[in-house]
N, C-alpha and C positions, 0 to 999 in steps of 0.2 A: 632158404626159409620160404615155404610158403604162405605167402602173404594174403593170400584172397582166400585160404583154408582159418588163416588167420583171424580177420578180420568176420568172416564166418560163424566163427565159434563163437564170438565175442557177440556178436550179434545176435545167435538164435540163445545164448544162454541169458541175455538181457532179455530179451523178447518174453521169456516163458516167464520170468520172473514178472513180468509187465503184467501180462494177460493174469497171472494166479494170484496174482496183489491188487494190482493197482487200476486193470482198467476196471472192473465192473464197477465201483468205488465213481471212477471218472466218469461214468455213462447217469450214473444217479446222481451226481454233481448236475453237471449240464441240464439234465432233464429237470431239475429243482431249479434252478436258475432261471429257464425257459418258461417255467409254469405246466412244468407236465407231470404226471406220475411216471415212479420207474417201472423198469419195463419187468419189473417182477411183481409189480403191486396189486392186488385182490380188485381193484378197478378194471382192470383188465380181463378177469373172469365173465365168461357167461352168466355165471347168477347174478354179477352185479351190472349187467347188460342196460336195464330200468331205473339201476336205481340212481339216485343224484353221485355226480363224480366230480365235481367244481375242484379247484386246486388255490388254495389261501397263497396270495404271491407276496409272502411277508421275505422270503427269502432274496427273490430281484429287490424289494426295497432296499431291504439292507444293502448290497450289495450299491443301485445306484447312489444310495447314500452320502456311501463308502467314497466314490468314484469323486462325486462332489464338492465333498471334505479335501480328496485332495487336491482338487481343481481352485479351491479355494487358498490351500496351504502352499501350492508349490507357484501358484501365478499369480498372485500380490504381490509380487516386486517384481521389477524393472529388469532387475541381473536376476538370469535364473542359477548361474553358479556363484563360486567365489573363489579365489586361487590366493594361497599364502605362499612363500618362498621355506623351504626347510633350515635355511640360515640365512638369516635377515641382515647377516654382517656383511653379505655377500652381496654386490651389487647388480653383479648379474643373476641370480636366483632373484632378488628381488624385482627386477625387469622381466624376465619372462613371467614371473607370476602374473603381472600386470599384462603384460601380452594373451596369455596364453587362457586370462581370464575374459577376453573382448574376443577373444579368438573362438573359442566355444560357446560364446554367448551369439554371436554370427553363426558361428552353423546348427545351432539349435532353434535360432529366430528363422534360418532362409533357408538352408539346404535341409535339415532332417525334422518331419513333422513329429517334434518333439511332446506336443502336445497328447495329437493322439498316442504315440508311442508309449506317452510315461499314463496316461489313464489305462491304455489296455493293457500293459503290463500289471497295473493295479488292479484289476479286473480278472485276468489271468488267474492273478498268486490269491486273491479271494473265493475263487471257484476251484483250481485246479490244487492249490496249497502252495504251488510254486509256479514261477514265472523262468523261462530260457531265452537268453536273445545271445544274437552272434552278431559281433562290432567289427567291421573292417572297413577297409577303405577303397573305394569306387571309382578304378583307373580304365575309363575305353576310349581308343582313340578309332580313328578313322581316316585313309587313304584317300586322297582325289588328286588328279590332274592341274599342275598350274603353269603360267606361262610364263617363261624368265627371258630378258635380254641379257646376250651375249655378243661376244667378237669370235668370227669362223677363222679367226688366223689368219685372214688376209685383210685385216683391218675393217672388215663391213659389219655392220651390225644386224645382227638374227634374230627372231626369237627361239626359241626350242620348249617342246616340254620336260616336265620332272615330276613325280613323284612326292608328296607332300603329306607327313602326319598331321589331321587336324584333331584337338584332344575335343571328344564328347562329352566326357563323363570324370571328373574328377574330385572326390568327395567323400565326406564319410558316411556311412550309413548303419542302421540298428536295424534288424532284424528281429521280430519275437517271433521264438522257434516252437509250436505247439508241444507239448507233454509227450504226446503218444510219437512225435518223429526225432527222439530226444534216446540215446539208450547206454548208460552207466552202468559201472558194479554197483549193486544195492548195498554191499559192505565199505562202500566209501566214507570219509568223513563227513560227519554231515554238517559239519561247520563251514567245508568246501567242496563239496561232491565234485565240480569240473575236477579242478587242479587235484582233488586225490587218488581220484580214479584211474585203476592202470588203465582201460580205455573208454574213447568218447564218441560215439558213434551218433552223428548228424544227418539224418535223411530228407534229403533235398529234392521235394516237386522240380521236374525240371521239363520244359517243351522239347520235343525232340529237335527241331531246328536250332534251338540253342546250343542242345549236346553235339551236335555235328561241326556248328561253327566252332565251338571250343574246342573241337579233334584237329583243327586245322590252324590255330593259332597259340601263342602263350602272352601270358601278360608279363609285360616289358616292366611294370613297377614295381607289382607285389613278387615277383619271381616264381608263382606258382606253375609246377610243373605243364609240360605239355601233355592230351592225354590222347591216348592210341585210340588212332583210326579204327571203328567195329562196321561191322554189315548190317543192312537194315533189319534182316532177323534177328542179330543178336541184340541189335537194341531193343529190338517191340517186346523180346522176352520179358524185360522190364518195365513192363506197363504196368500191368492189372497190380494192385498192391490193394486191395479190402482193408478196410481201417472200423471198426465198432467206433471206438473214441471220435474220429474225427466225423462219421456219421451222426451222433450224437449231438457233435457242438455243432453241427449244420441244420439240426433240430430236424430229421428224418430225411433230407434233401435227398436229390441225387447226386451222388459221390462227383464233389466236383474234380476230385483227384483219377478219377476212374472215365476214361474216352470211350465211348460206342462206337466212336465213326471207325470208317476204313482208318489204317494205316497212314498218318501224313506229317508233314512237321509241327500242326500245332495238337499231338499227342502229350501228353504226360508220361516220363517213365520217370525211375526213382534212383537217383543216384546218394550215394553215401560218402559224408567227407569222416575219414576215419584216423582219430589220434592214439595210437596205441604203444605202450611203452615196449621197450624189449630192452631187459638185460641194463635199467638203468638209466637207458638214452628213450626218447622220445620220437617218433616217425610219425611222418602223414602223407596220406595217400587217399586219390580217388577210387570208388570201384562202382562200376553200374547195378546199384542191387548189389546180391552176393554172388554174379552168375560171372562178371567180367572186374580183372583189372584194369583201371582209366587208368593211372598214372603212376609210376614207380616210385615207390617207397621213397623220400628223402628226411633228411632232420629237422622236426619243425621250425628252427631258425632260418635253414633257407627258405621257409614258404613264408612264416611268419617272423621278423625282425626280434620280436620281444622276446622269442623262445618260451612263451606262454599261449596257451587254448583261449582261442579269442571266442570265451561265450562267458557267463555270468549265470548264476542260477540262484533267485533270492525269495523270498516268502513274505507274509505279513503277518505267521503266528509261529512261533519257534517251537518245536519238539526234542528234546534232547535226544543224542540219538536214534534219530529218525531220518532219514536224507531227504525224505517227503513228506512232510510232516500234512495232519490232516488241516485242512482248509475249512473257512468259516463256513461255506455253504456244507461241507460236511460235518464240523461240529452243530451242526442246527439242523439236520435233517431230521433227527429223531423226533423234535418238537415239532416241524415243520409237518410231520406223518400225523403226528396229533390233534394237529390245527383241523386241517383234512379231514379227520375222521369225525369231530365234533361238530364240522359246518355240514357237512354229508350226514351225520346221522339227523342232525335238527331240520334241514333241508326235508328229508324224508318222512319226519314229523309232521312237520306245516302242510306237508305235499296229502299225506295222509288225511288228518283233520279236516283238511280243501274238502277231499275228493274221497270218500269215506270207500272202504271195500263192500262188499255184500258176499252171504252165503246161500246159493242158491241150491235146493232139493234137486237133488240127480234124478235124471230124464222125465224132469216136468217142464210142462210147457209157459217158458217165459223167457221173453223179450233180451236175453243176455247183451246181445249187442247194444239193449238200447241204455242198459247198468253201464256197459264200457264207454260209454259214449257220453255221459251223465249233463246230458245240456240240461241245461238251466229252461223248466219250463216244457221240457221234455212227456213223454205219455209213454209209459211201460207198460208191457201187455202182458197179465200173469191171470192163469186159472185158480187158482187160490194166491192171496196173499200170505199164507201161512209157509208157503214155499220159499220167502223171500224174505233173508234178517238182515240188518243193518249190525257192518261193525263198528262202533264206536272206538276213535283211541283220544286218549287225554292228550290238552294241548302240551306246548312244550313249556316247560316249567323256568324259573328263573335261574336254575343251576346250570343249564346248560351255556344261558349264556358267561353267568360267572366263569366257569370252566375256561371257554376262551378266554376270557380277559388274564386269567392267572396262566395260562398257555403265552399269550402273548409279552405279559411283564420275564415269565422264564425265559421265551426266545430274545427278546431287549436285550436282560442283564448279563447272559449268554455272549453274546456277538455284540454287545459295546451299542446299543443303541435308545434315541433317545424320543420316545413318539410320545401322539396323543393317549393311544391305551394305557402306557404307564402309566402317565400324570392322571386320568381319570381312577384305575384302580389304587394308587396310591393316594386314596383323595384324602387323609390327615397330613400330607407333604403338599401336596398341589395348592392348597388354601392361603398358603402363604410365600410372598416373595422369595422367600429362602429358601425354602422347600422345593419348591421349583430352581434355583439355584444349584439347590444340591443333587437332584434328578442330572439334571444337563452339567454339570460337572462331572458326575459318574460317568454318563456316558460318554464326554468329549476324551477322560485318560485312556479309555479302552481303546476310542480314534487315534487317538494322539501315540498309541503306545503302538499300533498296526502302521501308522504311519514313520515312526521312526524306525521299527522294525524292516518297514520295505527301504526305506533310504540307506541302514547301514547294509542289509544283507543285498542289493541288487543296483540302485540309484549310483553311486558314488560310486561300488566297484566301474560301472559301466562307464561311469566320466572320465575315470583315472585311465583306460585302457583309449576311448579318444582323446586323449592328453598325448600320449605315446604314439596315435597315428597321427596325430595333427605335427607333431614332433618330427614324425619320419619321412611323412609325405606332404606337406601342406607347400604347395611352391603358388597359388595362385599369386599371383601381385596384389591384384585386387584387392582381395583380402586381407593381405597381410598389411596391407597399406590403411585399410580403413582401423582393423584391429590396433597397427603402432599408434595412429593416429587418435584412437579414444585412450589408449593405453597411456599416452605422452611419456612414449621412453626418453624423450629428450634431457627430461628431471633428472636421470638415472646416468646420465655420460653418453648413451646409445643412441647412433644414429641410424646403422642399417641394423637391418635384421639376417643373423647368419645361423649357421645350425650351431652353433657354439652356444649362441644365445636360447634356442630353444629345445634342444639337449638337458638344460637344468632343471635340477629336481623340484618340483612344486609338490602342494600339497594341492586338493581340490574338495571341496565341499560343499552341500547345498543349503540355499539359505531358507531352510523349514527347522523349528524347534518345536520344543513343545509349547504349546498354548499356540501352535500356530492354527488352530482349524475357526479358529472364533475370529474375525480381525478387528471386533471392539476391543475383545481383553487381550489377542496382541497388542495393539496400541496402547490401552490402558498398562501393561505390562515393561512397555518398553521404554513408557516415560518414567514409570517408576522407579526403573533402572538408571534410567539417565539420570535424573534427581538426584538419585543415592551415591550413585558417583562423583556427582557434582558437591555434594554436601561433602562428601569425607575428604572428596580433596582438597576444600575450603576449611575446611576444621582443622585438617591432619595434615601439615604441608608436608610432612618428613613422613607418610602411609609409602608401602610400596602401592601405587597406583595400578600397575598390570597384574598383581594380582588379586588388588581390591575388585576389580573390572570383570576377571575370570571369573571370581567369586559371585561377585552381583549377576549379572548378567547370565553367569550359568544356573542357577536361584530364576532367572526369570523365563526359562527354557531355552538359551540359546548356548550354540559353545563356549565361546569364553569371550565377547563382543572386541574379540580384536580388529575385525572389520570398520567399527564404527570409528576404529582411533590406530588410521593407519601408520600416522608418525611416531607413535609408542609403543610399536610391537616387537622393538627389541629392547629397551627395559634399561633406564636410568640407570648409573654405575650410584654405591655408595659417596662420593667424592663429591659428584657433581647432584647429588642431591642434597647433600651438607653444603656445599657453593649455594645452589636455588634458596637453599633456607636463606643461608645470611645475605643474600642477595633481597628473600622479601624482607627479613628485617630492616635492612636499609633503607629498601625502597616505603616500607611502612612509614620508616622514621622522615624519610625525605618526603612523602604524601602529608604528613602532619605537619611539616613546617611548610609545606604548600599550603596548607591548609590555613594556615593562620596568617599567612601572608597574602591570601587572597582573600578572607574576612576582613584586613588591615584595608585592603585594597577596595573590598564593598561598600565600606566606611566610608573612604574618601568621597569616590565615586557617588555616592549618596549626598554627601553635604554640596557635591559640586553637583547633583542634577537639582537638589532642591534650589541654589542659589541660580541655577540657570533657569528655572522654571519660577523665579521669582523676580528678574530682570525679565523675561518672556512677558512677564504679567504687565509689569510696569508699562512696559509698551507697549502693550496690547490693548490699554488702558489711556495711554497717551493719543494712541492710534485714534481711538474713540472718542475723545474729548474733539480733533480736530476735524474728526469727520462731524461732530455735532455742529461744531463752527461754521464747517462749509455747508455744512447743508442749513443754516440756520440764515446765511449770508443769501443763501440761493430761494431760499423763502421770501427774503425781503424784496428781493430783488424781482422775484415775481412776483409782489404784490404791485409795486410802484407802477412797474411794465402792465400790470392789470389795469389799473385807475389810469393811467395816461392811454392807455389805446379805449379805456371806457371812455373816457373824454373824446378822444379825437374821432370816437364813435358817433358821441351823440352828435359834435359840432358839426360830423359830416351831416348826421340826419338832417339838424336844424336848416341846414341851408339847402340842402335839397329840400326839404320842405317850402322854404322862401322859396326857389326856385320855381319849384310845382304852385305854387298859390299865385306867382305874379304870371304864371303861364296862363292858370286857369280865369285868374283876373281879366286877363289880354283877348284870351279869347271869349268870357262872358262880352266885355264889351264890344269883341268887336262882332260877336253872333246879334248881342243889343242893334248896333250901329245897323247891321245888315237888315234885320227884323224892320227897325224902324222905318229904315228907306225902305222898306217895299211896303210896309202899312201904307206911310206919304203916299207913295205913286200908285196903290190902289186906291188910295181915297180921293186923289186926284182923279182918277181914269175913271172911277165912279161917278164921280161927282160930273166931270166933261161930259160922260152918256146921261147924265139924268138931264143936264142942259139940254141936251140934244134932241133929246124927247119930248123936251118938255116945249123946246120952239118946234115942232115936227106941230104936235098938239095943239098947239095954242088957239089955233081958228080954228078948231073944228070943235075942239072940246072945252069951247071957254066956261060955256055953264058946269061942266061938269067938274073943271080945274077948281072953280072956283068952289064947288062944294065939296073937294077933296083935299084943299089947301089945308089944311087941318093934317090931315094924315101924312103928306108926303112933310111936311115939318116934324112931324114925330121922327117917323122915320130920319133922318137926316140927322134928327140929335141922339136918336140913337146908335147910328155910326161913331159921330163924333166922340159919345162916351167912351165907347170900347177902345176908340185908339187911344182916348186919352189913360183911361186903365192898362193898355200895354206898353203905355208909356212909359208910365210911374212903377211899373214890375222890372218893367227892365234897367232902368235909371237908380232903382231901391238899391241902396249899401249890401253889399255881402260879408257871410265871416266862413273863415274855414270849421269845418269838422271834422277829427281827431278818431282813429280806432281805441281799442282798451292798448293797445301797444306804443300809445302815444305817436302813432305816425300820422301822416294826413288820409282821409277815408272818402273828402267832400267838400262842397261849398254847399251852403244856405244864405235864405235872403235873413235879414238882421230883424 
């Protein structure tokens, strides 16, 4: 069988079918997205060279909206998946569930930027209709030199080298495969276009240095074939590949898929991974282009383990029989062609009234260039003004813009969205709390309904299929060791982790419901739930509970909250629910005779805290009387201590005072005593000179003596007074003098 004749056919009769359907379709997609016209649109004419071409980017709104919403819905929680066991009687299904739910939660946080992944994907299936990725797993290792001790057999120790795999690369990975390098039978199911299609044709950019090094090796994990060594002609034949579509989503670039340069390894040629049925069974093969076969035909089991096409292909708007169904940016281009045309004709209006035309008289002489030029202030030069008319146009009226607004609420309730234009043209709903309500309710189901959409047809396919690689290839230690360890299989009997244990069947789903795009009325929603549950299991003890839970909790858009009540998701038998009942009757009956037996017991304990807080008192009150005692005793007792140290105060004064008086006494007389003897002894020493003088004189001056006898006797009794008056001052009685403080101040004569 010719295989690369094969593969061929398959390829150019998907191809034709591509280019006559589907891409011109994708080139006005993208171009709408981008903010461009397509490349067929009357903007692009030379008559409309002048005129306004502006492009209304109501389309990218929606769209990053879109993207938002699920940014919002799928990364509000902690676990981005969630893993059930298929039978929960099973203790190992129930363990790897819990494994293999900590296990994809790890390589979605570290190894694969899941993020972006699950938005562009999102993004993809809004633009293109449908989104493609391809999920495998990422085995490369690497050769170097290491150095081992050994014994040379004669007992001495060597070293030597060897040869030593180091792993690089081992991991799972997603891939999102563009629309145009993607290529099906168009009469496949369109419920599973991969899996129903007899073939799947994958076109793979690839460097040429990478194609060369894979001609010279095979991968030791996944088992994918080796692929035959080609010459560097036959590879370069596979270079140039022209893509419309992918020029398009590159927004005019230059073809990054498409090399200039010389000839070298970091060229691009196009290889193709190709799954084609024959006769029942399933084969895959590589082929360079459709020019060479890379690697010989084998059955997809030995390349891929699962015996299934490792790619997914999912939407966010369902077409019944349609396998591409059309996409939001395509149902909304029509209105989006409208928007355009309404802002460009008004545009042209305004521009007009600005900037008015003139009709000028043929081959008269006037100023044209200075009408084209129309400054403000300007001077136009004409031989008659009757050569020269002014056109007037009317401005633009109020319908125009109405027109948009009713444009804009059709593109809204169209494509599920929720803006300012609405709520103002709806202004009898806008004016009220509700009304606004009911707007953003509208528009969150149409969210909510594109969002559940992309999770059943594309999300969850993709998780289930790394459930299965992580299954077949996952040997990191690291990892498996962090995973058991959140996982705590220990609960479950499991200590190691073997392929036995992660071989079992799980279930895998993501935790986004509906009412997930709002996370106030999540919240609001899911206490609701909880409540309601809470309530009927307390009313209803004999309810079946897991499918009261299913019930509730799918009512409040989620699957059937078996997550939130891990220990009941395999579901009370009869028996032991009739046990639970008369066990709470019991325990009822046994709560109420508790009951009364501890009101018995409040009782007591009440008369005994009064009676203790009544002997408290007493002596608290005792306490008080004896401290009035003592402190009453201590009062006296500092009075007594007062009046006796008063006393022993003043007696001290008193006699210091007697002290101080007979000092001052002792010393008046004896400064008297002193005083007096020296008056005596000058009134003697006096009195000897006046002798002395007076016999000196006596012959020479007897007449005179004698006519002065008179005076010198005055004289002389006038001595004698004054001593005798300091006599009798000094000899006079004294008495003390006292301050206001009663202490002594002085002496005075009496």
């Amino acid at each position: 069988m010719d295989w690369l004749d094969l593969a061929k056919t398959a390829f150019e009769g998907s191809t034709t079918y591509f280019d006559a359907n589907l891409r011109k379709q994708q080139e006005d997609n993208f171009a709408h997205f981008q903010g461009r016209h397509t490349a067929d649109s009357k903007y692009h004419l030379d008559s409309w060279k002048y005129r306004s071409k502006s492009f209304v980017p109501k389309t990218r709104s929606i769209v990053r909206k879109g993207e938002a919403t699920v940014a919002a819905a799928f990364f509000s929680n902690v676990d981005v998946v969630t893993a059930d066991a298929q039978d929960q009687s099973n203790t190992l299904q129930v363990a790897n569930a819990a494994l293999m739910k900590e296990l994809l939660n790890y390589r979605l946080q570290k190894s694969i930027p899941w993020f972006a992944t699950l938005i562009g994907a999102f993004q993809e299936a809004e633009v293109c209709g449908v989104v493609c990725s391809y999920q495998d797993w990422m085995h490369r290792t690497e050769t170097e030199t290491v150095l081992h001790a050994g014994s040379d057999g004669f007992g001495n120790l060597v070293q030597y080298e060897a040869q030593q795999e180091i792993v690089v690369e081992d991991r799972p990975y997603i891939d999102l495969v563009p629309l145009e390098n993607v290529r099906f039978d168009p009469g496949a199911d369109w419920r599973d276009p991969v899996g129903t299609s007899p073939y799947f044709i994958h076109m793979v950019p690839m460097y040429v240095g990478d194609v060369k090094e894979r001609m010279k090796r095979a991968d030791p994990k996944t088992g994918q074939p080796v692929w035959t060594p080609l010459e560097d002609g036959e590879i370069q034949a596979a270079m140039v590949e022209y893509d419309s579509v992918r020029n398009a989503r590159e927004n005019q670039r230059t073809d990054s898929k498409a090399e200039d340069n010389a000839y070298s390894d970091f060229d691009i040629v196009w290889c193709h991974r190709n799954f084609i049925k024959v006769e029942g069974k399933e084969y895959f093969y590589w082929t360079l282009g459709t020019q060479h076969l890379l690697s010989e035909p084998v059955p997809i089991k030995e390349a891929y383990w699962t015996g299934e096409r490792p790619y997914v292909i999912g939407t966010v708007a369902l077409e019944a029989h349609k396998a591409v169904p059309a996409s939001l940016v395509e149902l909304g281009s029509a209105v989006q062609k409208e928007l355009n045309d309404i802002r460009n004709s008004r545009m042209d209006n305004v521009k007009l009234v600005l900037n008015k035309r003139w009709l000028v008289r043929r081959n008269k002489n006037v100023d044209i260039a200075s009408l084209n030029r129309n400054v403000p202030g300007s001077v136009t030069l004409a031989d008659d003004i009757a050569d020269i008319q002014e056109v007037n146009w009317p401005d633009v009226t109020a319908s125009a813009y109405q027109e948009q607004d009713r444009l804009n609420v059709d593109f809204d309730e169209l494509l599920g969205n929720f803006s300012g234009s609405s709520v103002m043209t709806n202004r009898k709903l806008n004016e009220t709390v509700g009304g606004m309500s009911m707007l953003n309710g509208s528009a969150s189901v149409m969210t909510e309904y594109a969002i559940r959409t992309f999770v059943e047809t594309w999300v969850e396919p993709v998780l289930r299929q790394l459930v299965k690689l992580e299954a077949k290839y996952e040997t990191d230690e690291i990892v498996l060791g962090v995973a058991g360890g959140k996982a705590q299989l220990q609960r479950y009997g499991v200590d190691r982790i073997t392929d036995d244990l992660l071989n079992q069947d799980v279930t895998i789903y993501v935790n986004v419901g509906m009412g997930a795009t709002d996370p106030n009325s999540k919240l609001q929603k899911f206490s609701m739930a909880a409540q309601t549950v809470a309530g009927i299991a307390q009313a209803l003890p004999g309810a079946n509970m897991e499918e009261v839970r299913k019930e509730v909790f799918g009512l409040a858009g989620y699957r059937d909250g078996s997550r939130f009540f891990p220990e009941a998701q395999e579901g009370p038998s009869p028996e032991l629910m009739q046990a639970q009942q008369m066990i709470q009757q019991l325990q009822q009956a046994l709560q109420q005779a508790m009951d009364q037996r501890q009101m018995e017991a409040a009782k007591l304990q009440l008369e005994a805290q009064k009676a203790q807080e009544k002997s408290a008192l007493d002596a608290a009150k005792l306490q008080q009387d004896e401290q009035k005692a003592v402190l009453s005793a201590q009062i006296d007792q500092q009075a007594r201590a007062s009046t006796i140290e008063a006393q022993r105060q003043a007696e001290a004064e008193k006699a210091q005072a007697s002290i101080q008086i007979a000092a001052m006494e002792a010393e008046i007389q004896a400064q008297t005593e002193l005083q007096k003897a020296a008056l005596q002894a000058a009134a003697q020493i006096e009195i000897a000179r006046i002798n002395v003088d007076a016999k000196e004189d006596a012959s020479e001056d007897m007449t005179e003596t004698e006519d002065d006898g008179p005076k010198s006797s005055d004289l002389m009794q006038a001595i004698f007074e004054t001593q005798a008056n300091l006599l009798k001052a000094i000899s006079a009685p004294k008495r003390v003098v006292r301050g206001s403080d009663g202490r002594v101040a002085g002496v005075e004569s009496a």
